[in-house]
Each structure stands twice: as C-alpha cells, then as structure tokens.
C-alpha positions in Angstrom: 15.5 -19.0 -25.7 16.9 -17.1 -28.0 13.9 -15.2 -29.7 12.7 -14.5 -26.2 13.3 -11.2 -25.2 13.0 -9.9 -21.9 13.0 -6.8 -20.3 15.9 -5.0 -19.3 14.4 -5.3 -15.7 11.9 -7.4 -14.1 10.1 -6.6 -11.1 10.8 -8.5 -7.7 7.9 -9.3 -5.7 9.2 -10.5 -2.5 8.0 -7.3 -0.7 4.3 -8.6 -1.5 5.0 -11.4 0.7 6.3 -9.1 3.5 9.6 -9.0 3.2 11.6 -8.3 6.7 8.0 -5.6 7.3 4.4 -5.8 7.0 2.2 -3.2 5.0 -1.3 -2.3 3.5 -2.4 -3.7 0.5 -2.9 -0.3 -0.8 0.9 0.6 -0.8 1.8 -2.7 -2.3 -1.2 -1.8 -5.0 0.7 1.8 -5.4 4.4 -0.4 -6.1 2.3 -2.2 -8.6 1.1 0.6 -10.3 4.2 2.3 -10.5 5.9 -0.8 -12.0 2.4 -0.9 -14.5 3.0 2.7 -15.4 7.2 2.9 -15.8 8.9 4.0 -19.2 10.2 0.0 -20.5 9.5 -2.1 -23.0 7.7 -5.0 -21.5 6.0 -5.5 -18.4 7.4 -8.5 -16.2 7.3 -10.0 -12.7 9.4 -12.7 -10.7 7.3 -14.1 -8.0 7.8 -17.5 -5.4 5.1 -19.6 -3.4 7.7 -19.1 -1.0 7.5 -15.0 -1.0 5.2 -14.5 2.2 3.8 -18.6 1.7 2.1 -17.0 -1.0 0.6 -13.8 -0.5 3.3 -12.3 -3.0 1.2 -14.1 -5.8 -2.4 -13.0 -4.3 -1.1 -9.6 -3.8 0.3 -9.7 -7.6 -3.1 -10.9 -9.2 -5.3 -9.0 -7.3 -3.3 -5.6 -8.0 -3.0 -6.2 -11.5 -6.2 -7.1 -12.3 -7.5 -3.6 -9.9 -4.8 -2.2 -12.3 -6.3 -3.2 -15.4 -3.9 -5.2 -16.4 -4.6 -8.1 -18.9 -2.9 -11.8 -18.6 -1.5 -10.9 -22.5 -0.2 -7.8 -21.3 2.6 -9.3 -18.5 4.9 -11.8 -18.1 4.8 -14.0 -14.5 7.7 -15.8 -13.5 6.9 -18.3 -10.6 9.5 -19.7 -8.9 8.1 -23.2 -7.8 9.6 -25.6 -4.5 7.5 -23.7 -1.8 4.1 -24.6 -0.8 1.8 -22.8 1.3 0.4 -25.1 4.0 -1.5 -24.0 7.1 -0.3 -22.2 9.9 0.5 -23.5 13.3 2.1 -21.3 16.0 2.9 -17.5 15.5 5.7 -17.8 12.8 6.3 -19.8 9.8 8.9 -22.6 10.0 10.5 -21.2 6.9 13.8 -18.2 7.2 12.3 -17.5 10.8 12.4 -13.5 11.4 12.7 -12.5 7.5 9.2 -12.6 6.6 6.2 -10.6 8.6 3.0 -10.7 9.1 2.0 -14.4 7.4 -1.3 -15.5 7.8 0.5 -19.2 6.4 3.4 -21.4 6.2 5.4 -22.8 3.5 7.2 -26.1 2.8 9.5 -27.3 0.3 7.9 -29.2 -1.8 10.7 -30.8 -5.3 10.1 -34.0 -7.3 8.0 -34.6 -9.8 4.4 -35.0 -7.9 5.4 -31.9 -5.8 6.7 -29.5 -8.5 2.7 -29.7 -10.5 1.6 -29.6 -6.9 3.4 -26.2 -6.9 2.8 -25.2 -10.0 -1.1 -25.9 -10.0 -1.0 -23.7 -6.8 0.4 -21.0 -7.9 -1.8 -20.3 -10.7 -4.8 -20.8 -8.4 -3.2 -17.7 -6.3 -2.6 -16.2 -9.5 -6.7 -16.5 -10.0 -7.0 -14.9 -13.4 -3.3 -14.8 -14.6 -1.3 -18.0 -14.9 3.0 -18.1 -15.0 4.2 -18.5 -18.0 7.9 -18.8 -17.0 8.6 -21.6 -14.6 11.5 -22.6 -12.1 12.6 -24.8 -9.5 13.3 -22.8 -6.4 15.9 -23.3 -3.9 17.4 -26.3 -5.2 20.8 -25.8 -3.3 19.3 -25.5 0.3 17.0 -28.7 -0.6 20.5 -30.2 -1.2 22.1 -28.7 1.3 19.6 -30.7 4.1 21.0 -33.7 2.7 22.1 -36.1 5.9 24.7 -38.2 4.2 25.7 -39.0 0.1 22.9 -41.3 -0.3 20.2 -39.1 0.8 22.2 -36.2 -1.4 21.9 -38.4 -4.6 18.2 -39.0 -3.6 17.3 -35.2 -3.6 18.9 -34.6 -6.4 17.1 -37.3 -8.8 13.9 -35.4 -7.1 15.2 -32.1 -8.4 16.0 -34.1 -11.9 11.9 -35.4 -11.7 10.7 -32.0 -11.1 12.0 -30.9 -14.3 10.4 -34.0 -16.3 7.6 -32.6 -14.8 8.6 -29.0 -16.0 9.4 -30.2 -19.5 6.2 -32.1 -19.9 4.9 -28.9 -18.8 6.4 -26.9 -21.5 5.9 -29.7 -23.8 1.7 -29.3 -23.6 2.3 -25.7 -23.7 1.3 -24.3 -20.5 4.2 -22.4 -20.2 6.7 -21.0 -21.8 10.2 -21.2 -20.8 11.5 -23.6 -17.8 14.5 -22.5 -15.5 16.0 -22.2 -12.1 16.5 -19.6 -9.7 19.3 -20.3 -6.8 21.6 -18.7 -4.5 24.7 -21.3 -4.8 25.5 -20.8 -8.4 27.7 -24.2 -8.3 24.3 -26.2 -8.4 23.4 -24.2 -11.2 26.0 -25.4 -12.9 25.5 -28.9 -11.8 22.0 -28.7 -12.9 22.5 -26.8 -16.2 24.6 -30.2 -17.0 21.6 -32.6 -16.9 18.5 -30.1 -18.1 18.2 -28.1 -21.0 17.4 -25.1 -19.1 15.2 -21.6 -21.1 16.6 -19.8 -18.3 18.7 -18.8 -15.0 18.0 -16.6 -12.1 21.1 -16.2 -9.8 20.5 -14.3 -6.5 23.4 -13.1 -4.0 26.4 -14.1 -6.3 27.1 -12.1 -9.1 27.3 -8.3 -7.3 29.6 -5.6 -6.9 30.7 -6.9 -4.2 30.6 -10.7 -5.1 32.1 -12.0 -8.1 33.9 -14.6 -8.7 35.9 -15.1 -11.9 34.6 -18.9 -12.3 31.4 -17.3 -12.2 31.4 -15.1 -14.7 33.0 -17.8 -16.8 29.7 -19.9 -16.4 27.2 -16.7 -17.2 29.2 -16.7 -20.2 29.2 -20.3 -21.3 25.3 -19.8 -20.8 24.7 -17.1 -22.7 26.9 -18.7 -25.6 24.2 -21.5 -25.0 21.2 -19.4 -25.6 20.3 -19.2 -22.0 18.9 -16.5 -20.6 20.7 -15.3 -17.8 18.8 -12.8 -14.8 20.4 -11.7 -12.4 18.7 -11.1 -8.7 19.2 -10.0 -5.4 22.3 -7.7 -6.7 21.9 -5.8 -3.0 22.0 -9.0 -1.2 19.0 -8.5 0.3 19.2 -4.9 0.9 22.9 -5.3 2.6 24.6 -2.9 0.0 22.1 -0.1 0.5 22.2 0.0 3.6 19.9 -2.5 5.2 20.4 -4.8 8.5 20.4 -8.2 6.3 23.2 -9.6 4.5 21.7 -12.3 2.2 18.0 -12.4 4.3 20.3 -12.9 7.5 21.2 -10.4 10.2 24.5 -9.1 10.2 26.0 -9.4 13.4 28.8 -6.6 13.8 30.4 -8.5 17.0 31.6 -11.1 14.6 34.6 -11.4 12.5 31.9 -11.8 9.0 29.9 -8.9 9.8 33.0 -6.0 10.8 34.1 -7.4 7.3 30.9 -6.8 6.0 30.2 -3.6 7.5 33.7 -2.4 6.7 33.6 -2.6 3.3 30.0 -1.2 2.5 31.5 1.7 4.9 34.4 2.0 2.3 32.1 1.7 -0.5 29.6 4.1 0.6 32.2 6.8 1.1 33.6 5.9 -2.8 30.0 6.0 -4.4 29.5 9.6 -2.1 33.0 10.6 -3.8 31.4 9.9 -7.2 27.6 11.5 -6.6 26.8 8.0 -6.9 23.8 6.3 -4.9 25.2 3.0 -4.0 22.3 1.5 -5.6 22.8 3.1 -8.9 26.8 1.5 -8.5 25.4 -2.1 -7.7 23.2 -2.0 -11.0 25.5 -0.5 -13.3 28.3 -3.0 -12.1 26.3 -6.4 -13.2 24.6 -4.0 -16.0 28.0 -3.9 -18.0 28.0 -8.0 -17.9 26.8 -8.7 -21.3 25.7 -11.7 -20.8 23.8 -10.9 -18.2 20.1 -9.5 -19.9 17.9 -9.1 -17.2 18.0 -7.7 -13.4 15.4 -8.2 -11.3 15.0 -5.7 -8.9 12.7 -5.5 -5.7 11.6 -2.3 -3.9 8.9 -1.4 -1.1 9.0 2.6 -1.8 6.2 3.2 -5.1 8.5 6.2 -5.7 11.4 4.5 -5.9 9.9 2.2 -9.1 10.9 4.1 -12.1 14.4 5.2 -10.4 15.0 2.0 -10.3 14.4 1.6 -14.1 16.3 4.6 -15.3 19.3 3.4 -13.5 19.5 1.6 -17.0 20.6 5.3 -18.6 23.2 6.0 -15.9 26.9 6.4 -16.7 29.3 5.6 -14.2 33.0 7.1 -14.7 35.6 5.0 -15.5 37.5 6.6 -12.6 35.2 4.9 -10.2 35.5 1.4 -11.3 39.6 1.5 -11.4 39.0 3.1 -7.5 36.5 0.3 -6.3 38.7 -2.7 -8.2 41.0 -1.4 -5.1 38.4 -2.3 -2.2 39.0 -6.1 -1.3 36.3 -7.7 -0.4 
C-alpha cells in the first residue's frame, strides 16, 4: 500500500450510528458538511455495520449525496463483522447502553459466507457509494467468546476465511485495499502473521495515555512492511476529554480502575491547562509525532468542532510539556 496515500485524518462515523446520544439527521448532515468543506487534501470516511446496526452508513450516503458529493470524490472505509438484523425488544443485544436510539440490531457475522454477507450489505446502505477499503471488525472480541481452545482455533480459521473472501474481493477489483480494525492490538499481530494485510486500524491502544513499548515496536515493523497504519479512538471513547466512557464503558469512580482512571485525566487536565493546551489537541499531537503512524481517525458530534479537529495537524506542542507528562504514570 505503499502508493496509497491517505489523508492525514479520516473522519469517524460512529456518531451517525448514535453514539452514547441520539440526534436529527440534519445535525449529522451539518458534521458532514463540515468534514466535505474542511481545508485537507483528500476526503475520507471510516464507517462499521456495527455503528448504530447500520444507520452510520445510511446517514453517510444519504448526507453525501444531499452534499453533492460524488462516489470518485471520497474514500469509504467499512469495517465489516456486524450485521444489521431485526429488532426485538427495546435495545440492541450488542454494547447494551452505548448506542441510542436504534431502530435495529446487529450481529457478528466472520467467515467466509458472512464476511460478503457484510460486505454486500454495506454497499446496499451505502446506496450510491460503495467501500472501497475493507476490514474485518472486531476480530478479538469474536475470539474472545471463544468457550475452550478448540472452539478458539475454530473462530479463528473463520476470521482466516473471511479474508479469502476479502482477497478474492480485492482480487476482482471491488475494492481496494483489505485490512483490520481491532481494539486488542496482540491479534493484530497474530493476524498480520497469516494475511497480507493493505492496512491497520488500532482503536484504544496506542494514546497518550496508553502505549506500550511492544506496541510501538509492531506499528513500526508494519510500516517497514508497507502497511498502512491508522490510528483510532485516540480519546478512548471520549474518556480523555472528558466524557463518562472509558473505552465505550462507564467508568465507575467507586472502583479501584476508575479513581485510577479519573486520577490521572485529573492530573493531565491540570498539565494540558498549564500548557494552554486543550487536552484533545495533546492526545493528537502525542500519536501525531509517531511516524509510522499516517492516519488518525477522528470522530466528533459538534459540526463546529470539524475543522478544529483538522488543524490540530498545525499545532506545536512544547517540548517542556512532553518531558512533564512522561512524569504522570499511568
């Protein structure tokens, strides 16, 4: 993937799929048209069957193409694993509480038949825009549900035939570039062993406040491979600016993980108010100076917010802060 340039940022979706709060089409249209209308080369969006069971994807095509917005002009990345499936009872069955609103629910969906299952949906949400960057999504908690070793070797030839499928995919040329987007970078790594991967996204481990020598290590060795590393959920999920969810789950500030938690974003706040700094503008300037890293894909609900978001890019952080953060254990 090495002639394959992407945009310094891409644009997270999630909040078309009603993350953590419902709202009107129209002010998910205006966070369209602010990422349409921001000062970047390139024009790029990550999106997921499981963002919302879906609507993320509706929401997207039916903004852009109010927007004007041709299928040559943007770049879709669909993160696939997540089917939308009809809704019984008040709430979906999938990360209970995060998502609001949902007129549907989602199920995981990995192998080879349910991977083009996933993929064929997508695109039909997408109605006039197809992905053109592909992924398997979630691989580590399908893993993760394994009940003993057999069923773990099981899942994980299914997560090997979804990418036959994914390759095959490529292969016919439906799309360009196949990846994987996971929280748990050590099945990344596991993965990136048996498939030749275009592409990585890694979301809630490589942050300012997570990040792990080992891991950095791997980015590297990726990069050195041509692989396009992008990094995601560099707030973890909102937790670093301030918001009530640690990785899309509630912190709990009576337990021993969330004073930790809390304490240290307390200590970081205080350093980034020190420095004039938004803590937001620390978080992306921290995984910014990772070289190997060449996109971040960022995710916000405020229209306004958009092209802050992308100027962060041009914003230098003194020296003085990093050698006072590198002092804050976390």
């Amino acid at each position: 993937m090495r002639d394959k340039i992407l945009p310094e940022v891409i644009f997270g979706t999630s909040c078309l799929g009603n993350l953590y709060t419902q709202s009107s089409y129209e002010h998910k249209k205006a966070i369209l048209s602010a990422c349409v209308n921001v000062n970047q080369d390139g024009l790029m969006f990550d999106t997921a069957g499981k963002y919302g069971a879906g609507m993320s994807l509706e929401v997207l095509a039916k903004g852009l193409k109010e927007l004007g917005i041709g299928q040559n002009e943007v770049k879709i990345s669909n993160k696939l694993g997540w089917y939308r499936v009809p809704l019984i009872g008040t709430e979906p069955t999938f990360e209970k509480g995060v998502w609001a609103g949902l007129s549907y629910d989602a199920v995981q969906k990995i192998s080879y038949e349910g991977i083009l299952e996933c993929y064929h949906q997508g695109n039909q949400l997408l109605g006039d825009y197809h992905s053109q960057y592909v992924s398997v999504h979630d691989p580590d908690e399908y893993l993760a549900c394994a009940t003993d070793a057999r069923d773990y070797q099981k899942r994980y030839q299914d997560i090997l035939d979804a990418y036959i499928a994914l390759v095959e995919l490529k292969k016919m040329g439906a799309v360009e570039a196949i990846g994987i987007g996971a929280k748990n970078w050590r099945v990344i790594e596991k993965i990136s062993k048996d498939v030749a991967l275009d592409y990585v996204m890694i979301a809630n481990s490589l942050t300012i406040y997570a990040h792990p020598k080992a891991l950095l290590k791997f980015v590297s060795e990726l990069a050195g491979n041509g692989v396009a590393v992008i990094n995601s959920a560099i707030f973890h999920g909102g937790f670093l600016t301030g918001g009530d969810f640690y990785n899309y789950e509630k912190v709990d500030g009576d337990s021993e993980a969330g004073r930790k938690l809390l304490s240290w974003r307390e200590i970081f706040f205080r350093l980034c108010a020190k420095y004039q700094l938004l803590p937001a503008e620390a978080c992306f300037g921290y995984v910014r100076q990772i070289k190997d890293i060449q996109s971040i894909a960022l995710s916000t609900t405020r229209p306004e917010k958009v092209q802050d978001n992308v100027d962060m890019i041009y914003k230098e952080i003194p020296e003085a802060f990093w050698l006072e953060l590198d002092k804050i254990k976390s």
